[in-house]
C-alpha positions as CSV (number, residue, x, y, z in Angstrom):
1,X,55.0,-20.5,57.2
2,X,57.5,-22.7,56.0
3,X,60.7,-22.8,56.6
4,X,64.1,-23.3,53.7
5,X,66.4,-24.5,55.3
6,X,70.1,-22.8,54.7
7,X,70.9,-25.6,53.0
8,X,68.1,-25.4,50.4
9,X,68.3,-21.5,50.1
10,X,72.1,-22.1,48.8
11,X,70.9,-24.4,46.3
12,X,68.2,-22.3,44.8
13,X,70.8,-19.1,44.6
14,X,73.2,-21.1,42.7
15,X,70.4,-22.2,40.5
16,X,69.2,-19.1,40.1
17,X,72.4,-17.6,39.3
18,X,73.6,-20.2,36.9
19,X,69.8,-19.7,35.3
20,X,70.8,-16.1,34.9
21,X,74.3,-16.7,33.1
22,X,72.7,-19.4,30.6
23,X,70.3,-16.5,29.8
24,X,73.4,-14.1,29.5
25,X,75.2,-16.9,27.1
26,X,71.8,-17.6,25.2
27,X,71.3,-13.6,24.6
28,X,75.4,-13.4,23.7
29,X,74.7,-16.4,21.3
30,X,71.8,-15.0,19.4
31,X,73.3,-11.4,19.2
32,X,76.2,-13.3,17.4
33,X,73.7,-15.2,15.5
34,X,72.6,-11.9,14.1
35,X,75.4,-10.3,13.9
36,X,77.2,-13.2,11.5
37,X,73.9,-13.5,9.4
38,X,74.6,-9.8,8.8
39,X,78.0,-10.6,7.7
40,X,76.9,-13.1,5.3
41,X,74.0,-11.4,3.6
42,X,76.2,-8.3,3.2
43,X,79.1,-10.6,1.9
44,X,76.5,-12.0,-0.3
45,X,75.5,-9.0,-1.4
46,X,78.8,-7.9,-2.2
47,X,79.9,-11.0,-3.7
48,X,76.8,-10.4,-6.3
49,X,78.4,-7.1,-7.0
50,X,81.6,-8.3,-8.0
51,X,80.2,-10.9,-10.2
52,X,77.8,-8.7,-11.9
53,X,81.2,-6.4,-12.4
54,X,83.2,-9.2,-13.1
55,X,80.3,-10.4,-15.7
56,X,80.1,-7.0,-17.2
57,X,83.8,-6.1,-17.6
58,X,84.1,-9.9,-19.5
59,X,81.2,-9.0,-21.5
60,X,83.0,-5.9,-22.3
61,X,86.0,-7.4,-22.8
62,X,84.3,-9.9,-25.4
63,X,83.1,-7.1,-27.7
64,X,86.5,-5.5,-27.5
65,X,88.0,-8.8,-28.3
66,X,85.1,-9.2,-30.8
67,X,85.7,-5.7,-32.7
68,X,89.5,-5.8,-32.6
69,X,89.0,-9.2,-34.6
70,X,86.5,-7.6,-36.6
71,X,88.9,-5.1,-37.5
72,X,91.8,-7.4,-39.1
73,X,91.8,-6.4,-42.6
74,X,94.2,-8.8,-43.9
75,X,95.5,-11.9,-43.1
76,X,98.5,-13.0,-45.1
77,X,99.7,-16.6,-45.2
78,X,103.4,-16.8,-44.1
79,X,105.5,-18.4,-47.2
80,X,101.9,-19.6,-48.3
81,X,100.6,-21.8,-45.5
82,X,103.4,-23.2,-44.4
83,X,102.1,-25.5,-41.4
84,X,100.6,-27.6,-43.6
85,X,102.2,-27.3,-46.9
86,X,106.0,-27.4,-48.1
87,X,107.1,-23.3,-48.4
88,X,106.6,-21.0,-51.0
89,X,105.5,-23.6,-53.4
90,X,101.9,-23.6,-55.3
91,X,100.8,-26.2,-52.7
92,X,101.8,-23.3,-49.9
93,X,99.5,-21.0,-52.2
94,X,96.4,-22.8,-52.7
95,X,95.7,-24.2,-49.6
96,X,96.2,-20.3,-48.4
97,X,93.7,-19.3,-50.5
98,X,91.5,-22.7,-49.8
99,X,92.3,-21.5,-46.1
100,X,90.8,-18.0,-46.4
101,X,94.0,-15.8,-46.6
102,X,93.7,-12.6,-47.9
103,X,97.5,-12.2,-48.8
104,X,100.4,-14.7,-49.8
105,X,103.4,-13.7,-48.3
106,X,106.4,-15.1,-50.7
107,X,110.4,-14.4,-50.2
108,X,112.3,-13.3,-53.7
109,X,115.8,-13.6,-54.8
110,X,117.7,-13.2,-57.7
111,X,119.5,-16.2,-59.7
112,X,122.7,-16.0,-61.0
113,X,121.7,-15.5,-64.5
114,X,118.8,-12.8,-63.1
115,X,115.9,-14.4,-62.6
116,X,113.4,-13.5,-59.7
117,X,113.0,-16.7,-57.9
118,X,110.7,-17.4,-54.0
119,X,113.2,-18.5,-52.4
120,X,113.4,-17.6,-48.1
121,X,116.9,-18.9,-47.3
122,X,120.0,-17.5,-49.1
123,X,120.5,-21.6,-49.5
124,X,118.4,-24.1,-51.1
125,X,119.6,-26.2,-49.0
126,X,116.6,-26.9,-46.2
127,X,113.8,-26.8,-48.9
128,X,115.2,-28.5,-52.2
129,X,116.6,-31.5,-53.7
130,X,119.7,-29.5,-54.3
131,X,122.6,-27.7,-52.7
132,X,123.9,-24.2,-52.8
133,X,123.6,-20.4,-53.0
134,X,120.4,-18.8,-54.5
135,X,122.4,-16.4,-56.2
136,X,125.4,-19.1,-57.5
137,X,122.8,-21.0,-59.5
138,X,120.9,-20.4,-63.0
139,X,117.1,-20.7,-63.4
140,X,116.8,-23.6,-65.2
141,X,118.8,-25.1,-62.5
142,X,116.4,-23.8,-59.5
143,X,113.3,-24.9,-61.4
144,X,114.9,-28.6,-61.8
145,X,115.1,-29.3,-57.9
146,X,112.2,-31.1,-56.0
147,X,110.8,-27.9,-53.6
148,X,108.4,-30.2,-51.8
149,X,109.8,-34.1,-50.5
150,X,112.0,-32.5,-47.5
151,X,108.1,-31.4,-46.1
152,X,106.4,-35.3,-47.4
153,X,107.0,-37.2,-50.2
154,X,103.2,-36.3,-51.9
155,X,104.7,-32.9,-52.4
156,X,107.6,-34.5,-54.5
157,X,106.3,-32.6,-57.9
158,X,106.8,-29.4,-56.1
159,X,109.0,-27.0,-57.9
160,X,110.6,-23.7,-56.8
161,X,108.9,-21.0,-58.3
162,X,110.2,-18.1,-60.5
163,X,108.2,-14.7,-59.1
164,X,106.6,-14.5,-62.4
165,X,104.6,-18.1,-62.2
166,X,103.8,-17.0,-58.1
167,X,102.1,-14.2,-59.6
168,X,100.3,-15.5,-61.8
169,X,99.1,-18.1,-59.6
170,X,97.8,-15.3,-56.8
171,X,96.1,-13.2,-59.5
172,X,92.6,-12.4,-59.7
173,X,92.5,-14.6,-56.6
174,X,95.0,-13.1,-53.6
175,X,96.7,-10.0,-52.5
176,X,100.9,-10.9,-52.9
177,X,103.0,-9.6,-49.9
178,X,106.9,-9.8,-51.2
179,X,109.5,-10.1,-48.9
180,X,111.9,-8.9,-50.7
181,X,115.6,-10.2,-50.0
182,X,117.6,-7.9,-51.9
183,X,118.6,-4.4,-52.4
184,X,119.7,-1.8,-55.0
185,X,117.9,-0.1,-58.3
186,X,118.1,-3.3,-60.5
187,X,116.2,-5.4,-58.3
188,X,113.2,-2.8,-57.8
189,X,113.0,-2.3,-61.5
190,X,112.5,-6.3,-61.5
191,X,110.7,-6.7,-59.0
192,X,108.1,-3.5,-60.9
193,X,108.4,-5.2,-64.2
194,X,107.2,-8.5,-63.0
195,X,104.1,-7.0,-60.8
196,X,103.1,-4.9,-64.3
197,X,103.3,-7.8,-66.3
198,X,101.8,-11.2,-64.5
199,X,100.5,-9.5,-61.3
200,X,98.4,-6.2,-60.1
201,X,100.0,-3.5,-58.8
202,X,97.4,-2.2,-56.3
203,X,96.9,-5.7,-54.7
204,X,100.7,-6.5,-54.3
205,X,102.6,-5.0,-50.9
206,X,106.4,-5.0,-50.5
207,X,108.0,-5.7,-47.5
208,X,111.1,-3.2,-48.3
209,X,114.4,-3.1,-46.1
210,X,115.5,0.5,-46.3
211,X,113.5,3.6,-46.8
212,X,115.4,4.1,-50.0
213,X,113.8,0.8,-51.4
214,X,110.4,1.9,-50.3
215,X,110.9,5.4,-52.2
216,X,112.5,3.5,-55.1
217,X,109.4,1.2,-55.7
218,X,106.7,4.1,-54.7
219,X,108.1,6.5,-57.3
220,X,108.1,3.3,-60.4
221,X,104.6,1.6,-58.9
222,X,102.4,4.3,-56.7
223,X,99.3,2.3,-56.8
224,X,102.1,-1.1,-55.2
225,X,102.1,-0.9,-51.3
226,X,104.8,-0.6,-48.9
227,X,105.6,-2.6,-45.6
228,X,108.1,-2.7,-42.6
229,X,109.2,-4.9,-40.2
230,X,110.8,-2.1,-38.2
231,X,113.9,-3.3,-36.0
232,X,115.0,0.0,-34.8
233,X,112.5,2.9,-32.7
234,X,114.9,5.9,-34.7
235,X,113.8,5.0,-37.9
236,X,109.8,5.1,-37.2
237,X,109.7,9.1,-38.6
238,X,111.8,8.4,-41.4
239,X,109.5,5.4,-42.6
240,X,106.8,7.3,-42.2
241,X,107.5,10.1,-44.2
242,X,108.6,7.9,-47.1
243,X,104.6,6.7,-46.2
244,X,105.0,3.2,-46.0
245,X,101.7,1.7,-46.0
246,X,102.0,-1.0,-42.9
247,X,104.7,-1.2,-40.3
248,X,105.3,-3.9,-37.9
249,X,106.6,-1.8,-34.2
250,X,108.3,-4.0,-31.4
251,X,105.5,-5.0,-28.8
252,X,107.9,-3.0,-26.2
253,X,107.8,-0.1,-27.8
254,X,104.0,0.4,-27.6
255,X,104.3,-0.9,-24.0
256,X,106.5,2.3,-23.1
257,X,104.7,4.8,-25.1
258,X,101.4,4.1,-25.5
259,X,100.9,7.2,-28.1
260,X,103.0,5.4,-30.7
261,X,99.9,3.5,-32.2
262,X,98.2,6.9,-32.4
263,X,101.2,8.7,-34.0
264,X,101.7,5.9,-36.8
265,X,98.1,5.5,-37.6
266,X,97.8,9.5,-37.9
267,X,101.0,8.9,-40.5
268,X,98.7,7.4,-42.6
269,X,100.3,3.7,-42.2
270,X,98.5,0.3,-40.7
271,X,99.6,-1.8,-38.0
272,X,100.9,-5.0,-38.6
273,X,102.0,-8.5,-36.5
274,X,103.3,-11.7,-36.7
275,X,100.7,-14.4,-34.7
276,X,102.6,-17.4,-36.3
277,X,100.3,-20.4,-35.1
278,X,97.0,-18.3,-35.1
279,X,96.0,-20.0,-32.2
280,X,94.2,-18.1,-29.8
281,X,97.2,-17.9,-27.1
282,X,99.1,-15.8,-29.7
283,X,96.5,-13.6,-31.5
284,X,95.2,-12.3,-28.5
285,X,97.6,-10.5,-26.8
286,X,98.2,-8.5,-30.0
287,X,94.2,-7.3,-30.2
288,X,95.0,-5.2,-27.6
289,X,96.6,-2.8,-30.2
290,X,93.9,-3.4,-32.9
291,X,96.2,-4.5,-35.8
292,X,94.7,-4.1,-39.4
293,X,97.0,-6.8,-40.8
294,X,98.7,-10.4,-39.0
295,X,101.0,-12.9,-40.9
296,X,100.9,-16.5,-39.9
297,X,102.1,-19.6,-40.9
298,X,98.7,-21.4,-40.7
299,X,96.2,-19.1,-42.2
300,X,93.0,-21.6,-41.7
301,X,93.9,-21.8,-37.6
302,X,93.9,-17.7,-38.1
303,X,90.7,-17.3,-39.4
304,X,89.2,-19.7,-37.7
305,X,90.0,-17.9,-34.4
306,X,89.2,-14.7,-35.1
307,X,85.7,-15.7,-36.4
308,X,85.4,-17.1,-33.3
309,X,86.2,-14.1,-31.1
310,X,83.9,-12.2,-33.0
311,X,81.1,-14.7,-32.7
312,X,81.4,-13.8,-29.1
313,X,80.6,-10.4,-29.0
């Protein structure tokens, strides 16, 4: 029989031992092995689940986009296109309708022998040769100023318009929005006068000031449209019952009360924004309220981005 010595027999226990805790440590390390693999595939799995949401809410979120740009019925052309083109001139107007507007926007005034000029500032000032008040000076006056170097010297045979030459320019060919500067009986009977002779009633919209001026126009020119660019909540219910055709509410407004779209559209009337550029960064925070009708300055840029939202759908 032989014989370990003590000195042996301690060896063999400690290897034995130390044996017994790599096996301990190997098990732990495999079980942990597992157990992270676990982790991953169900983080995996739950990553691919977000993703597919994430892929289906912007798929949704595309044909939203794609429908609310499909459902912008008019795009007017802010003073004509005015990003490329000196303001309210002929140039402003055909490169809006080159552009794909569906509406020229144009500002009117009165001169001081009673003419119906386009004219935005109560100053000629910043668009013209000339100097002065809209009001202070006589048509022939107006239509003698240069309307188109201060925006590049190629536009220097640009001439201010009277309403009656914008109109006739626009019809047949584009929907007229008229800004209209002024107030009172007299200037409504103008302003009908000239849309009955030299443009068409049922394709021209006023932006009025007052519900009076609305009711004024309505009653002489049903088939003429009515618009809003409403400033103060209070006066929504009166606007709407004098059944203004397109109204312009503060973004806010909507943002509090969520019903408000609901209520005007119920009224009868459209909604209707300002995207200015056109560019994507401003057109689409106002799809989220499905506007029938958005002004800009650069018409082109505007249709170009809402046939591209659509395309996405």
């Amino acid at each position: 029989m032989v014989k370990i010595s003590p000195s042996y027999r301690s060896a063999f226990a400690r290897m034995h031992s130390r044996s017994r805790d790599e096996k301990q440590q190997c098990g732990a390390v495999n079980c942990l092995a597992i157990f992270i693999a676990f982790v991953v595939a169900v983080s995996v799995g739950a990553d691919a689940q977000v993703h597919a949401a994430d892929a289906a809410s912007s798929a949704n979120n595309s044909g939203d986009l794609a429908a609310a740009a499909g459902a912008v019925q008019r795009i007017s052309a802010h003073r004509g296109s005015s990003h490329d083109r000196p303001e309210n001139t002929i140039a402003a107007i055909e490169r809006a309708i080159e552009a794909g507007a569906t509406a020229v926007e144009i500002d009117v005034r009165t001169s001081r022998d009673g003419k119906l000029v386009i004219m935005h500032d109560a100053k000629v000032d910043r668009t013209t040769s000339g100097s002065g008040r809209v009001n202070d000076l006589t048509w022939p006056e107006l239509a003698a100023l240069d309307a188109g170097t201060w925006f590049g010297t190629e536009y220097h045979s640009e001439r201010v318009l009277s309403l009656d030459q914008a109109l006739q320019v626009c019809r047949g060919r584009i929907d007229v929005q008229l800004d209209l500067k002024e107030e009172g009986v007299a200037y409504a009977n103008q302003i009908v006068a000239a849309v009955k002779v030299y443009g068409e009633p049922a394709r021209t919209i006023a932006a009025v000031r007052t519900v009076e001026q609305s009711r004024q126009l309505k009653e002489r020119l049903p088939e003429m449209k009515t618009l809003i660019f409403l400033r103060q909540k209070k006066q929504l219910d009166a606007f709407l019952t004098a059944d203004v055709n397109y109204l312009r509410p503060q973004i806010a407004w909507i943002e509090n009360d969520p019903t408000l779209l609901t209520k005007i559209r119920q009224a009868g009337a459209k909604i209707h924004f300002d995207a200015t550029t056109g560019t994507p960064e401003k057109v689409l925070p106002l799809l989220k309220y499905h506007p029938e009708s958005l002004l800009c300055d650069d018409p082109g840029q505007l249709v170009k981005t809402l046939a591209q939202l659509q395309a996405k759908k």
